[in-house]
C-alpha positions in Angstrom: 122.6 115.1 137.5 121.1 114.8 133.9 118.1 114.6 132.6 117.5 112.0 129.3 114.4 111.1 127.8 112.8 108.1 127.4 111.4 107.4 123.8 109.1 105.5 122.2 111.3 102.7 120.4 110.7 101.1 117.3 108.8 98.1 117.8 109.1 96.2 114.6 108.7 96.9 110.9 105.9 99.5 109.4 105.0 100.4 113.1 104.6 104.1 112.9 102.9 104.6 116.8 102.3 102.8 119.9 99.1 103.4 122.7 100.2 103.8 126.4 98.5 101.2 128.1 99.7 101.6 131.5 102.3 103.4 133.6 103.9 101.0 135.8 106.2 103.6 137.3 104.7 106.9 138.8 106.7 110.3 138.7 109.5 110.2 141.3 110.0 106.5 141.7 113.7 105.3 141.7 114.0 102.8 138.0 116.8 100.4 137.4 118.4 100.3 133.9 116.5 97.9 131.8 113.6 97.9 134.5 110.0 97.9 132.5 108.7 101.8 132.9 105.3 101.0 131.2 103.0 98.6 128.6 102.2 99.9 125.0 100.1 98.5 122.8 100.7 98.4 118.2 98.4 97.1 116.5 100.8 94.1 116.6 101.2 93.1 119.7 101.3 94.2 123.7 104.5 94.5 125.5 106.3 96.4 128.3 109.2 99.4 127.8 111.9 99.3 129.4 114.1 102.1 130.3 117.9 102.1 129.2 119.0 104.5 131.6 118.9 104.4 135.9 117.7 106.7 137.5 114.4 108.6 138.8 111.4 108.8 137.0 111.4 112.7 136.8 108.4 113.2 134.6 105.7 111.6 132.4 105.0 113.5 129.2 102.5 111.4 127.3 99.7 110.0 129.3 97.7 106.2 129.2 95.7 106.2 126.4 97.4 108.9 124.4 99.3 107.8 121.0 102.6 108.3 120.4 104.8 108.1 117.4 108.4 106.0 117.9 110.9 108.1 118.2 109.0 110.7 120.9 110.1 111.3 124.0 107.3 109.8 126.3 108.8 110.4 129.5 112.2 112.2 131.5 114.5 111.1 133.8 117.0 112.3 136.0 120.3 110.4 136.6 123.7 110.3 137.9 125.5 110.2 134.3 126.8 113.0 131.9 124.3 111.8 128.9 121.4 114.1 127.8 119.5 113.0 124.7 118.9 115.3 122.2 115.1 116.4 122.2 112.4 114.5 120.4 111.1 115.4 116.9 108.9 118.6 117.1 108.6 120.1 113.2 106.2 118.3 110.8 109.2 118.1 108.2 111.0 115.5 110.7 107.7 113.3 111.6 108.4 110.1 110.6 106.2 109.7 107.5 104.6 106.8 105.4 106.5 105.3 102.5 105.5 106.0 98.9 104.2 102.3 98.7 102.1 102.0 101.8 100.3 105.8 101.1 99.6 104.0 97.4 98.0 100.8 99.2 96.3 103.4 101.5 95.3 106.2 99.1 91.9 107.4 99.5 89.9 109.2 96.4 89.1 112.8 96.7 85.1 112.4 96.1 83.9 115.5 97.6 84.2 118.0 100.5 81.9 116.6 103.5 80.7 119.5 106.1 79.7 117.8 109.3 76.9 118.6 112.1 77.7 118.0 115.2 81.3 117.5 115.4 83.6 120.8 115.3 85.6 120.7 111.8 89.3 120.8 111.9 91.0 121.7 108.7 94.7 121.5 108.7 97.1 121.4 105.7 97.2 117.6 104.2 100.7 118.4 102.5 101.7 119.2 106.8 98.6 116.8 108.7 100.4 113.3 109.6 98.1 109.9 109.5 99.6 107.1 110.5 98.9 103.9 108.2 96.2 102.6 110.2 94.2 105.4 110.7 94.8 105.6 106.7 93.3 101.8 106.1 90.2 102.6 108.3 89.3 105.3 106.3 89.3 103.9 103.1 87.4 101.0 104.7 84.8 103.1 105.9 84.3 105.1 102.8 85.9 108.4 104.2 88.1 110.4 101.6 90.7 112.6 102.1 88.3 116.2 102.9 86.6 114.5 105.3 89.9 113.0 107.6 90.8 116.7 107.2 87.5 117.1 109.5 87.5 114.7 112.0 88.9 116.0 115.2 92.3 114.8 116.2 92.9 114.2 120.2 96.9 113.7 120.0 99.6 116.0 120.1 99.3 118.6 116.8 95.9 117.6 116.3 96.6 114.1 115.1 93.9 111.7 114.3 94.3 108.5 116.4 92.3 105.5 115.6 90.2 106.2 118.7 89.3 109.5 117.3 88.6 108.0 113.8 86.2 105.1 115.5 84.3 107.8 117.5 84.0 108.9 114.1 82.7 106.3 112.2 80.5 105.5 115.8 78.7 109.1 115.8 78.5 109.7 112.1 77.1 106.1 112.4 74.7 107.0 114.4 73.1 109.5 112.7 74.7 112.3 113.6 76.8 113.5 110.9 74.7 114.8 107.9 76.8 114.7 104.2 75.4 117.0 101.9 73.6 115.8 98.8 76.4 116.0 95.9 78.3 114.4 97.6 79.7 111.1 95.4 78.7 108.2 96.6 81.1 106.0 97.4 80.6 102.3 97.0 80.3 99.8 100.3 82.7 97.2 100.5 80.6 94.9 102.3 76.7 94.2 103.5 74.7 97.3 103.9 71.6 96.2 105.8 72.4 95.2 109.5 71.9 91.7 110.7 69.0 91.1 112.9 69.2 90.3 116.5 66.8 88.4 118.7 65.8 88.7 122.2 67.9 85.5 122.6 70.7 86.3 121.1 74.0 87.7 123.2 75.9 90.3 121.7 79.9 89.9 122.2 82.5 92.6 122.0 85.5 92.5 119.6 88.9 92.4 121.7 91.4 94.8 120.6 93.1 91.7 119.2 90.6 90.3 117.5 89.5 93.8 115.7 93.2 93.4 114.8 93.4 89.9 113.1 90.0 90.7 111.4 91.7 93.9 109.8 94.5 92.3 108.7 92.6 89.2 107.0 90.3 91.1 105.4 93.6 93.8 104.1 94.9 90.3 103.0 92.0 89.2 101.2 92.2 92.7 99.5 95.8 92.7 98.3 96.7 89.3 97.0 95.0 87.5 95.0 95.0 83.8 96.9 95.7 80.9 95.4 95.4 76.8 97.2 97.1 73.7 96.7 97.0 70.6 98.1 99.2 67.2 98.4 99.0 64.6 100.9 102.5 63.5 102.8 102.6 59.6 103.9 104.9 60.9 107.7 105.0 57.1 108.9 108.5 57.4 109.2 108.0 60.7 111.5 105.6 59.0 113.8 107.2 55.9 114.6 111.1 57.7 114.8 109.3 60.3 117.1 107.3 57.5 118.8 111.0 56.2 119.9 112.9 58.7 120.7 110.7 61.5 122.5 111.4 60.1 125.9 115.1 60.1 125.3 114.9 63.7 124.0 112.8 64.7 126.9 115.0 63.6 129.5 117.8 65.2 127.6 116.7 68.5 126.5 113.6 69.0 128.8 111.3 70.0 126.5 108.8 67.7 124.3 109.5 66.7 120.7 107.0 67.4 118.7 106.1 67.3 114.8 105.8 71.0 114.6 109.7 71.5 114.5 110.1 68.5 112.2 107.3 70.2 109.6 109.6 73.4 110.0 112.3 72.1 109.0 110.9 70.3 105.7 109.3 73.8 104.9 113.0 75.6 104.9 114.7 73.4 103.0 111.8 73.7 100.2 112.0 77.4 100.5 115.9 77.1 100.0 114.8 74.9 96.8 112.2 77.3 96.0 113.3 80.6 96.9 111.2 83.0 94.8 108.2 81.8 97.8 110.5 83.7 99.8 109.9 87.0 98.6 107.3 90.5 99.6 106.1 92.1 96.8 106.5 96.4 96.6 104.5 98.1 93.7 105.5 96.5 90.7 109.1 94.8 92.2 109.7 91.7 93.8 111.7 91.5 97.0 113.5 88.4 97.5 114.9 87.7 101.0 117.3 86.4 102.2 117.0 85.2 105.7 114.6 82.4 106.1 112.4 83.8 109.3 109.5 81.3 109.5 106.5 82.3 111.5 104.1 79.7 113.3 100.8 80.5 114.2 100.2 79.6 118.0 96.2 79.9 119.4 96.1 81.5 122.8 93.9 80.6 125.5 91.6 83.7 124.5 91.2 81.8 121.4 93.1 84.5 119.0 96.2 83.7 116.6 99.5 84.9 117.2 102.2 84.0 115.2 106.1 84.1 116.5 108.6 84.2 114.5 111.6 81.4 114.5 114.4 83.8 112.4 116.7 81.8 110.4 114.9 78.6 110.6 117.1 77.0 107.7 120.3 77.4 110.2 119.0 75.6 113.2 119.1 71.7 113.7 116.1 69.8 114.7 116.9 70.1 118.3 117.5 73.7 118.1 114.5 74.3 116.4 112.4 72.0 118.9 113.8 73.9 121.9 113.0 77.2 119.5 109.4 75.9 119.0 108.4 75.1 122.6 109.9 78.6 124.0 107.7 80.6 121.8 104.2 78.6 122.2 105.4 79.7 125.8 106.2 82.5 125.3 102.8 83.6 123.5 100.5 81.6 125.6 101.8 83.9 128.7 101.6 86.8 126.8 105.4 87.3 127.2 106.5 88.0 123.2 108.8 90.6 122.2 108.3 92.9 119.6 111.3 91.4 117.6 110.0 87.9 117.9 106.5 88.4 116.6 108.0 90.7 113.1 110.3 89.7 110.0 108.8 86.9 109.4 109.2 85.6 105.7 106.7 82.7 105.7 104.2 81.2 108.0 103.0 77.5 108.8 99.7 76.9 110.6 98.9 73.8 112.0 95.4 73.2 111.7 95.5 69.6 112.4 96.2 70.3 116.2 92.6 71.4 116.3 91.6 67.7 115.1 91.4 69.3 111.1 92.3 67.2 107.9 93.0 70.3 105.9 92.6 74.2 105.5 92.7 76.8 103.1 95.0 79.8 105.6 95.3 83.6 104.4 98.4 84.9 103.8 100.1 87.2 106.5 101.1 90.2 104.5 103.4 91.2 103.4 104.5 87.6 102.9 103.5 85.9 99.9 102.7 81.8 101.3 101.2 80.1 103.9 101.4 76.1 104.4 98.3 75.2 107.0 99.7 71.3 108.2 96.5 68.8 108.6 96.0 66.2 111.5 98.2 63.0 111.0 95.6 60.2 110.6 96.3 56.7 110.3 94.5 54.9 106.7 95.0 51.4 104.0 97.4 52.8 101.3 98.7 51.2 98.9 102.7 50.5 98.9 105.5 48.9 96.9 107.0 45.7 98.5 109.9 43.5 96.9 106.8 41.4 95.9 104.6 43.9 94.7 101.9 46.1 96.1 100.1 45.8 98.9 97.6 47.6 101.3 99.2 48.4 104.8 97.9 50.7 107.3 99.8 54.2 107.1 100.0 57.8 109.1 98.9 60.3 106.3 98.3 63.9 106.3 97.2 66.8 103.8 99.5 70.3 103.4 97.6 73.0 102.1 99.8 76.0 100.8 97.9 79.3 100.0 100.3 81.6 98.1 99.8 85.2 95.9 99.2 84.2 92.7 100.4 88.0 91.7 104.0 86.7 91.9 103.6 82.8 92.7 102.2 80.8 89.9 100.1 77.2 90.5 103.3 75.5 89.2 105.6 77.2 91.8 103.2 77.3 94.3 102.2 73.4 93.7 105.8 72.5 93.5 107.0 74.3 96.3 104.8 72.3 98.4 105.4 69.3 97.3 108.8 69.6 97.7 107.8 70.0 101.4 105.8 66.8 101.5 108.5 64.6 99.9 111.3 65.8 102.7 109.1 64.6 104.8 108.6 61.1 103.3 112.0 60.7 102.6 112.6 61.4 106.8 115.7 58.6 107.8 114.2 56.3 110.7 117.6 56.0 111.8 118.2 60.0 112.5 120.5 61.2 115.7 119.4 64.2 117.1 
């Protein structure tokens, strides 16, 4: 019999840790090879582990709640096969650490050494003390600099800082209960100072993990790129009436609904294949331009949070393909059932506000992409058309686009012409189509 480990595996780019949410074996029970072992959360998503060996679940070695860098063992088992892993990372020279670009998004200025009361000080080497990018972000959000993370007491293994340590943090220094002395630099707020005031009426709600994590990462957008809105309106009469006719045909045949969503995926692809510098993440002062064309669609869950799935290679997949692609991942995400690989890579993002009954929005780009298209409702209006006789007013089915971009690398001309480039695929949609 052998022992192997089970580790924490990578869970999609830039994610550095995971939190154990919950064991769903206990030591000792028999597991089956790709059985789920337990749920972890990233600060991208939930999902369950599963294990890639069979055998019995000899012991845990990181427990709920803790934070564990991929690539640690969390857990051993015993089977039946001559494998052993080798063990997990121990010295700080092999700990995964934070590329030279994300610790330059991330640095935090070194004002002035910050003794606190109260809390016991830990001081640990910062050329040899890990942080993990998020606990790195938090900081510099809340005004901490570098001697005083050297201070704040780190519950995980080595004395790590977790982002529940640096929230008790914030919480008790908040509070009143952390005392910085008097030459100390001031460093300037980032947002309101003075507290809003509450009334006897008023109930006080609770940010979900998942909404603490979308309001992060909007405001971290906000911060990096410099956004940028255009606007154009499509005339998709063609769209409604060729998906008015055929929707019950595709039903029957496919099972699944035809909807516009697909079709507005599509249109985007082929105007990022026309436009491919809106198809690019930006590193320091380079410009990555990608390849693949991994579209991500924003999908609201019943909590009323975003999530957006990714649909990788959009540009490859017909319209049926990417209508069977579309429904599976709204399904996917509304049962909380979304892999880690099917929520990252994404290159560039649609959001379809006009599901919620909205004519337009101005969306914030999902770093580290550089656009964002928000589609608005299709509503019927008089337009003016040409006819072999000359123009005329007819009733047609309009709707805006709306495509935020980073103006550090996209321009209003590229940006403007990217999406209208989108808007006239769309127009130019054949009424006599076969899916």
């Amino acid at each position: 019999m052998a022992l192997v480990e089970l580790i924490m595996p990578k869970m999609g780019e830039s994610i550095m840790e995971a939190t154990i949410l919950t064991w769903l074996k206990k030591e000792g029970d028999t597991i089956e090879q790709d059985e789920s072992v337990l749920e972890v959360a990233t600060d991208k998503v939930d999902t369950e582990v599963p294990s890639v060996h069979e055998g019995v679940l000899k012991e845990i070695l990181a427990k709920e709640g803790e934070v564990v860098e991929v690539g640690k063992a969390i857990a051993v088992i015993a089977t039946n096969k001559e494998a052993i892993v080798p063990k997990s990372v121990q010295s700080p020279d092999e700990i995964p650490s934070v590329n030279e670009e994300t610790l330059n998004l991330m640095a935090i200025e070194n004002h002035s050494d910050r003794p606190t009361n109260g809390i016991p000080q830990v001081r640990i080497d910062t050329s040899t003390r890990f942080y993990s990018p998020l606990v790195l972000n938090i900081a510099k959000k809340e005004g901490i600099d570098r001697n005083e993370l050297e201070m704040v007491p780190g519950s995980s293994k080595d004395g790590r800082v977790s982002k529940k340590d640096i929230l008790n943090y914030i919480k008790v220094k908040g509070e009143g209960q952390l005392v910085a002395t008097a030459t100390a630099s001031p460093v300037p707020p980032e947002g309101p100072t003075t507290s809003p005031s509450i009334h006897a009426e008023d109930e006080i709600i609770q940010m979900d993990r998942m909404r603490k994590m979308i309001a992060e990462r909007m405001v971290d957008s906000k911060h990096i790129a410099p956004h940028v809105t255009s606007f154009v309106e499509a005339d998709v009469t063609n769209i409604v009436f060729w998906r008015n006719r055929n929707k019950q045909s595709f039903k029957q045949k496919e099972g699944v609904n035809l909807t516009f969503t697909p079709i507005f995926i599509e249109a985007v692809a082929k105007a990022i294949k026309d436009y491919p510098m809106v198809n690019v993440t930006v590193n320091g002062d380079t410009i990555i331009k990608k390849k693949a064309i991994n579209i991500g669609m924003a999908v609201a869950l019943p909590s009323g949070n975003l999530i957006v799935p990714v649909i990788k290679n959009a540009d490859q997949l017909n319209l049926a393909g990417l209508t069977k692609k579309v429904n599976e991942l709204a399904r996917r995400a509304r049962n909380n059932k979304l892999t880690p690989d099917e929520l990252s890579g994404g290159t560039f993002t649609i959001s379809n506000v006009g599901s919620f009954g909205n004519l337009m929005g101005t969306p914030i780009i999902l770093q580290p992409q550089v656009g964002i298209i928000a589609l608005g409702a299709v509503v019927k209006k008089p337009a003016v058309i040409d006819t072999p006789h000359g123009d005329a007013i007819a009733i047609r089915h309009k709707m805006f686009l709306s495509h935020s971009y980073d103006h550090r690398v996209v321009d209003g001309s590229l940006g403007g012409m990217m999406v209208r480039r989108v808007a006239d695929y769309l127009e130019r949609f054949e009424m006599d189509r076969k899916l």
